[in-house]
N, CA, C and O of each residue as an XYZ file, in Angstrom:
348
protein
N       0.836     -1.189      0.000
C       0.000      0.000      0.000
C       0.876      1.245      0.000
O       1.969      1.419      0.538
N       0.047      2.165     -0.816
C       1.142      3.523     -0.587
C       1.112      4.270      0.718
O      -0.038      4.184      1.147
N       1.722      4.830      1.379
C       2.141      5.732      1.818
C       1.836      7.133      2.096
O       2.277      8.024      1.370
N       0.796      7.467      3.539
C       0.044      8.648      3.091
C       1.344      9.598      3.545
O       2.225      9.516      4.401
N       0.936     10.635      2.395
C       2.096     12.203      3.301
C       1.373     12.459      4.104
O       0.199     12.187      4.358
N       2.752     13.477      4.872
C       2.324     13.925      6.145
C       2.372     15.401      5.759
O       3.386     15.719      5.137
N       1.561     16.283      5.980
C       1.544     17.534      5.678
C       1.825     18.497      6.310
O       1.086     19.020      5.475
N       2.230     19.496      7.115
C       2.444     20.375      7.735
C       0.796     20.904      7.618
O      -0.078     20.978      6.754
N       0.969     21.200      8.995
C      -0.730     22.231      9.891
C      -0.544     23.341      9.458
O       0.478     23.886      9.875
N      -1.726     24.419      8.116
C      -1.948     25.071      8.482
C      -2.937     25.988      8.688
O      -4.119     25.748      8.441
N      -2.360     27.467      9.311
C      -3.316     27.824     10.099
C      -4.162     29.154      9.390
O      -3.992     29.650      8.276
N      -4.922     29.450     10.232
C      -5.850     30.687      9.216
C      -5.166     31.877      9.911
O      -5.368     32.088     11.107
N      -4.510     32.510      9.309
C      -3.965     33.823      9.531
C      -5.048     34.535     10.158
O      -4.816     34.885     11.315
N      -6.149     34.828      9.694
C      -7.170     35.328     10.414
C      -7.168     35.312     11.295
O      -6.814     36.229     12.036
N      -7.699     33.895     11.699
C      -8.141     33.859     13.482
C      -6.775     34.170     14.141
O      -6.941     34.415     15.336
N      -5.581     34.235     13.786
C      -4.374     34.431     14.565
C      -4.317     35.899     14.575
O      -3.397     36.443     15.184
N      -5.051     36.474     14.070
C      -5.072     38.208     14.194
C      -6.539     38.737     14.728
O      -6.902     39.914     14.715
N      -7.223     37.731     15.152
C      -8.677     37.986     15.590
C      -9.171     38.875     14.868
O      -9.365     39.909     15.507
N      -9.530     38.943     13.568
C     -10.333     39.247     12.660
C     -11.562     38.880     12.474
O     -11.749     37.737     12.057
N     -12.815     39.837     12.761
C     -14.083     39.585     12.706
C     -14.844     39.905     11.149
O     -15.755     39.322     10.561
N     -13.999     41.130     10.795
C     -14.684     41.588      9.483
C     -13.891     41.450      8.522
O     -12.794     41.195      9.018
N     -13.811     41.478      7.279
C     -12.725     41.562      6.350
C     -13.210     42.452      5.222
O     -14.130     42.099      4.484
N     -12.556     43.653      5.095
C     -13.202     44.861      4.240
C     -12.431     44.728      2.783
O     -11.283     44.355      2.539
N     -13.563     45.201      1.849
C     -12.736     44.760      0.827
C     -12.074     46.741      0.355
O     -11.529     47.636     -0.291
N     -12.220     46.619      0.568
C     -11.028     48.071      0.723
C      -9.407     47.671      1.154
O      -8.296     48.006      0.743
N      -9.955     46.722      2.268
C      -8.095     46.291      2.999
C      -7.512     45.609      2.225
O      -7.442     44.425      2.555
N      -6.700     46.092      0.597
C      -5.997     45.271     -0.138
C      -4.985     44.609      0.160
O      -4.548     43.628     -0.442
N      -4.436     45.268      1.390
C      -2.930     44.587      2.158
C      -3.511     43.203      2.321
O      -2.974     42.335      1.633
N      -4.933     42.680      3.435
C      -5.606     41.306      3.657
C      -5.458     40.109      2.427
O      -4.790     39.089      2.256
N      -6.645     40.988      1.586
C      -7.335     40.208      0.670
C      -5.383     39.565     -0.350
O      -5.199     38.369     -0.576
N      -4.695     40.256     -0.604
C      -3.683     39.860     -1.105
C      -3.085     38.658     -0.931
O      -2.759     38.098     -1.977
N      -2.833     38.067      0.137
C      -2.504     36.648      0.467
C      -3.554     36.014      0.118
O      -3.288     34.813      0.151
N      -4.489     36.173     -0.163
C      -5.431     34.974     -0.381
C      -6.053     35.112     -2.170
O      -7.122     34.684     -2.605
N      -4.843     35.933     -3.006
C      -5.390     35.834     -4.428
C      -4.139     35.419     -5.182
O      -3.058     35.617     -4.626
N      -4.168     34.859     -6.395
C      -2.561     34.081     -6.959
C      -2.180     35.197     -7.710
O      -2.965     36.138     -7.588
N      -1.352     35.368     -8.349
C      -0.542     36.031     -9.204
C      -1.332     36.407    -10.425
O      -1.020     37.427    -11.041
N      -2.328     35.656    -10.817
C      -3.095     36.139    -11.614
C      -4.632     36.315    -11.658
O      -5.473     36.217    -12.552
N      -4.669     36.661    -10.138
C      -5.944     37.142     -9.455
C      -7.020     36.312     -9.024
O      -8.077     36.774     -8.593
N      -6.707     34.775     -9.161
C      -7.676     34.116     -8.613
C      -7.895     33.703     -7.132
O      -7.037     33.970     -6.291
N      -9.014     33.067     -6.820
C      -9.003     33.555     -5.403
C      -8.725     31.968     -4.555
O      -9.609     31.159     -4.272
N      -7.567     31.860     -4.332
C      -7.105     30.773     -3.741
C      -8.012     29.833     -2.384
O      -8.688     30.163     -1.409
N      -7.537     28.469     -3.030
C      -8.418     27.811     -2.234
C      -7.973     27.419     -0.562
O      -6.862     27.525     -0.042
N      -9.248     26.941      0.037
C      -8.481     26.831      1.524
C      -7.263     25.896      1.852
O      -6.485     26.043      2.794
N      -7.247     25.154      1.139
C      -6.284     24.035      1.004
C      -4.712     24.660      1.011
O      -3.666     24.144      1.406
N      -4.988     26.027      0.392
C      -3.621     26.369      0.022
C      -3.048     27.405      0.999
O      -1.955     27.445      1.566
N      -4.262     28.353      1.036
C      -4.210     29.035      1.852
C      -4.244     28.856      3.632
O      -3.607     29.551      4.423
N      -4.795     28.188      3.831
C      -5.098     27.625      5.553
C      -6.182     28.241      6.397
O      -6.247     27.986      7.600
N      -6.917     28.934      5.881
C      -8.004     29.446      6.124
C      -9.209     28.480      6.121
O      -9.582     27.514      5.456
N      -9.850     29.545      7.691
C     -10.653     28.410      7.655
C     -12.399     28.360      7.083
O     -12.567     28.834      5.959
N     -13.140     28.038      7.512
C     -14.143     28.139      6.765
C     -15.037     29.186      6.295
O     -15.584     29.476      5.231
N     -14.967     29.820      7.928
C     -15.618     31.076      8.437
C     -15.140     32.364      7.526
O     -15.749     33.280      6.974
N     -13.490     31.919      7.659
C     -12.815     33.295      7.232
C     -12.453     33.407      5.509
O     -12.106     34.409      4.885
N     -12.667     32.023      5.014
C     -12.651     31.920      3.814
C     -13.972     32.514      2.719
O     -13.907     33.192      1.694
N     -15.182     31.902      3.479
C     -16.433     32.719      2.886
C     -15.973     34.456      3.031
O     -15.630     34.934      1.950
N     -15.936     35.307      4.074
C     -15.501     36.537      4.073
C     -14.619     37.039      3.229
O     -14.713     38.149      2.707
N     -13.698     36.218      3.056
C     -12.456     36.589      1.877
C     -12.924     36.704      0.426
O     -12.503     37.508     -0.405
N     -13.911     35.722      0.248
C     -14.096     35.455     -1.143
C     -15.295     36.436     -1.285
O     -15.267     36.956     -2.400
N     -16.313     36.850     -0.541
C     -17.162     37.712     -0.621
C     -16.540     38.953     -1.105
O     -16.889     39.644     -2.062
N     -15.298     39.170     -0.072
C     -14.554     40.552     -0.174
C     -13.826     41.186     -1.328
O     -13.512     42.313     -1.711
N     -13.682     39.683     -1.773
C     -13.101     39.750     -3.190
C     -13.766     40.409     -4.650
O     -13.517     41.207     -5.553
N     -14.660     39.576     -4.227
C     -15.757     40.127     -5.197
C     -16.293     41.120     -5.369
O     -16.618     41.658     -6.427
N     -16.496     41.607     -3.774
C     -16.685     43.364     -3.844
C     -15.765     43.978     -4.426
O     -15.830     44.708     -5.415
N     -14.824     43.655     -3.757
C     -13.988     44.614     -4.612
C     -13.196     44.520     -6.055
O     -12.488     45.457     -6.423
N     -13.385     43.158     -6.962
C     -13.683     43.417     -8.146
C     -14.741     44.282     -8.571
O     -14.459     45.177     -9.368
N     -16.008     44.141     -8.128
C     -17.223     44.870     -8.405
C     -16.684     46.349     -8.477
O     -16.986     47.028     -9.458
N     -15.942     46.844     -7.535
C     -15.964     48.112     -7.694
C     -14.244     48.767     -8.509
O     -13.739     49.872     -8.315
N     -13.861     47.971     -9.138
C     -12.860     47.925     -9.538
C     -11.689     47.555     -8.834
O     -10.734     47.685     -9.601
N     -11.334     47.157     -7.730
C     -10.125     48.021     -7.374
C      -9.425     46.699     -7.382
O      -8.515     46.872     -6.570
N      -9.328     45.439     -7.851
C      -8.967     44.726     -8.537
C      -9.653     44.115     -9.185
O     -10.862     43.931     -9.046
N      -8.520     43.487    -10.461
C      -9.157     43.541    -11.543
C      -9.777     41.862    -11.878
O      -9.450     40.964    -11.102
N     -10.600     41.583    -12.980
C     -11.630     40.003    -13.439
C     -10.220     39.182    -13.933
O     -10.045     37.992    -13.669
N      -9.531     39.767    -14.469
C      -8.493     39.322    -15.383
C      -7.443     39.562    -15.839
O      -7.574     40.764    -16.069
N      -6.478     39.306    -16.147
C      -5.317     39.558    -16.322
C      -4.812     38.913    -17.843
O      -4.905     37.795    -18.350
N      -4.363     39.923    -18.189
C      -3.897     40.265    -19.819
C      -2.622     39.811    -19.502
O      -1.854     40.187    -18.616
N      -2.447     38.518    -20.775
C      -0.769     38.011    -20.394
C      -0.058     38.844    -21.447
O       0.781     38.071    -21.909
N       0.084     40.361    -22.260
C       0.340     40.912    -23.019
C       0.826     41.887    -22.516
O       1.923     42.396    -22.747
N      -0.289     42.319    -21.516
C       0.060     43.874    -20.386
C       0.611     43.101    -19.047
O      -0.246     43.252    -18.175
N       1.531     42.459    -18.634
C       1.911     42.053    -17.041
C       1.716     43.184    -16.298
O       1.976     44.239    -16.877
N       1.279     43.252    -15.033
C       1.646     44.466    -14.276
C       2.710     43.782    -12.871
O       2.078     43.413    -11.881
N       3.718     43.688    -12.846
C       4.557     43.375    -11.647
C       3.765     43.060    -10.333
O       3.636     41.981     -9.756
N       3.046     44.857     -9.876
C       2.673     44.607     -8.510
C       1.700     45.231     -8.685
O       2.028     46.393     -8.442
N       0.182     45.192     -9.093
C      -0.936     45.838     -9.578
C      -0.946     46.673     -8.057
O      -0.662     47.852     -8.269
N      -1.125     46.477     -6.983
C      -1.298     46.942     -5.392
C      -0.518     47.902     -5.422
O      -1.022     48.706     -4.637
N       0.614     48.444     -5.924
C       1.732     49.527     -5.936
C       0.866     50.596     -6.406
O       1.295     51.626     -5.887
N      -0.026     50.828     -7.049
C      -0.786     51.469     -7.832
C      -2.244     52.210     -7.009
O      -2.607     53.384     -6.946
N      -2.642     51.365     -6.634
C      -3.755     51.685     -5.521
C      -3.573     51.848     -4.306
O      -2.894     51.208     -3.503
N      -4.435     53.050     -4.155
C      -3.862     53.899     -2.312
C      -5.713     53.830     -1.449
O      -5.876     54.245     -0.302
């Protein structure tokens, strides 16, 4: 039989900062929890937990909705650090 891995624990950054709300304005937050080309990473990867994962992904969306990051990413236009840009 194979051999299960053993994975390293992890944890939800969230609850380690006692975070109740997650605003989608706070681009510093929402940043760890989107990939390089803006998708919105799963808990598996991230370590977040259930509670704080629905909030994230809500937050996300708001704030695509209102622009302040973007649906998609143009592999023609790269932008390095799109967040350098927004205050």
């Amino acid at each position: 039989m194979a051999e299960r891995r053993k994975f390293k624990k992890r944890f939800c950054k969230y609850c380690e900062m006692k975070v109740e709300f997650i605003d989608y304005k706070d681009l510093g937050l929402l940043k760890f929890s989107l990939s390089e080309r803006f998708k919105i990473m799963p808990r598996r990867l991230t370590g977040n937990c259930k509670r704080h994962q629905e909030l994230v992904t809500v937050s996300i969306k708001r704030a695509r909705q209102t622009a302040l990051i973007p649906y998609i990413v143009d592999r023609k236009n790269v932008v390095e650090n799109p967040f350098e840009f927004v205050r």
